[in-house]
C-alpha positions in Angstrom: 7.6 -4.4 14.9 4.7 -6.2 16.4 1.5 -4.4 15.8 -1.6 -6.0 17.2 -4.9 -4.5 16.1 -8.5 -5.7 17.2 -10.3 -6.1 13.7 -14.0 -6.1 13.7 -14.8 -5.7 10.0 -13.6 -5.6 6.6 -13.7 -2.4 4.3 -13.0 -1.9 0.9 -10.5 -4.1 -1.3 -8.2 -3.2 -4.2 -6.3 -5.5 -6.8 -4.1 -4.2 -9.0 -0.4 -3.4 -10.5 2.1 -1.4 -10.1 5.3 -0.7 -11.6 8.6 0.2 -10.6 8.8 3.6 -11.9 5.5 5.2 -11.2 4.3 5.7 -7.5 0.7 4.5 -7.1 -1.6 5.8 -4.2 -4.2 2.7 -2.9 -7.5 4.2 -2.0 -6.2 7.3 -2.4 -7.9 10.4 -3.6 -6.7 10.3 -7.1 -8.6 6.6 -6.6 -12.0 6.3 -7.4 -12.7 4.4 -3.7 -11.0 6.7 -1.6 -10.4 6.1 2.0 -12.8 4.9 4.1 -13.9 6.9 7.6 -12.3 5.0 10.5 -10.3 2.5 8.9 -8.0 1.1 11.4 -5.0 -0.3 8.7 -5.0 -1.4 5.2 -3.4 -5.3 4.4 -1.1 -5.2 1.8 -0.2 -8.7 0.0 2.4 -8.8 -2.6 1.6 -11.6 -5.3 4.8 -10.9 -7.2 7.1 -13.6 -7.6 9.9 -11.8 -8.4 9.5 -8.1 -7.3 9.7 -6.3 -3.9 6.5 -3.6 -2.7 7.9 -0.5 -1.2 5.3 1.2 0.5 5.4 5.0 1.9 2.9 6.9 4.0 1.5 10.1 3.6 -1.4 12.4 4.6 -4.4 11.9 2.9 -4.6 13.9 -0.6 -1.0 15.2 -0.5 1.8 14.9 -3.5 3.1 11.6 -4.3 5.7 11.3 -2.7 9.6 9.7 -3.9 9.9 6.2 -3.1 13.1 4.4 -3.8 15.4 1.8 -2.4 16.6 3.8 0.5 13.4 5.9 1.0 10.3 3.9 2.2 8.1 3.1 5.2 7.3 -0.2 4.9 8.8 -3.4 2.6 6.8 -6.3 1.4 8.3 -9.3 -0.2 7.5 -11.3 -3.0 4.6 -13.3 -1.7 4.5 -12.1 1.6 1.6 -9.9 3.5 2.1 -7.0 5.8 -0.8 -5.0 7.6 -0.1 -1.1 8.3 -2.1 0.5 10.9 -2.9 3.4 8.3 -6.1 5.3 9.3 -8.4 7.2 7.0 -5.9 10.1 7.6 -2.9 8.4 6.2 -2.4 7.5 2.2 -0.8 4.3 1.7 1.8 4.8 -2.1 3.6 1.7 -3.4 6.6 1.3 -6.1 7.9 -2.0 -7.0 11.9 -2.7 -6.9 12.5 -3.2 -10.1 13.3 0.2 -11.1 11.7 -0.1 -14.5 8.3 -0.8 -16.5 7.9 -4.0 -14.7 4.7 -5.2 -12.7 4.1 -6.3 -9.5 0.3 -7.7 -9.0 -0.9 -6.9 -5.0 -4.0 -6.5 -3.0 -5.1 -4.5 -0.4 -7.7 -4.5 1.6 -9.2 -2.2 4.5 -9.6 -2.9 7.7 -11.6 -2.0 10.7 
């Protein structure tokens, strides 16, 4: 899929971990940021060398949801960078592939 959004600013930015067995929501409500009004996406990049980001939407403040290898929205590979158009509606929750305790180091960042 080819998405092509205008961007005319920059919002807020997140680094971070996450593991392979606990979802994690990014700006999400159970963050201390939250979403910002009228976001237009949030940029995901996936600093991992070794482990896959699986990313899953949701509406804003709802349950985690389950991620797993055949349930996700959206997959990011070691070192790559993907850009969701994920308003301030949407939830953006992230699970690395390895299944266990290990860590995957990412960024996000809002944009506009």
């Amino acid at each position: 899929m080819n998405l092509a959004l205008s961007l005319e600013n920059l919002g807020k930015r997140e680094t971070s971990t996450v593991t392979g067995s606990t979802v994690k929501r990014l700006f999400g409500a159970s963050n201390a940021t939250g979403n910002s009004p009228l976001r237009k996406g949030v940029q995901v990049c996936n600093h991992s060398p070794a482990y896959a980001l699986r990313l899953k939407l949701v509406a804003k403040n709802t349950t985690l949801p389950t991620v797993s290898a055949s349930d996700f929205d959206y997959l990011v590979l070691p070192g790559s960078t993907v850009l969701i158009p994920a308003g301030e509606g949407i939830d953006v929750c992230a699970l690395n592939s390895s299944g266990a305790s290990g860590t995957a180091a990412y960024s996000a960042l809002e944009v506009f």
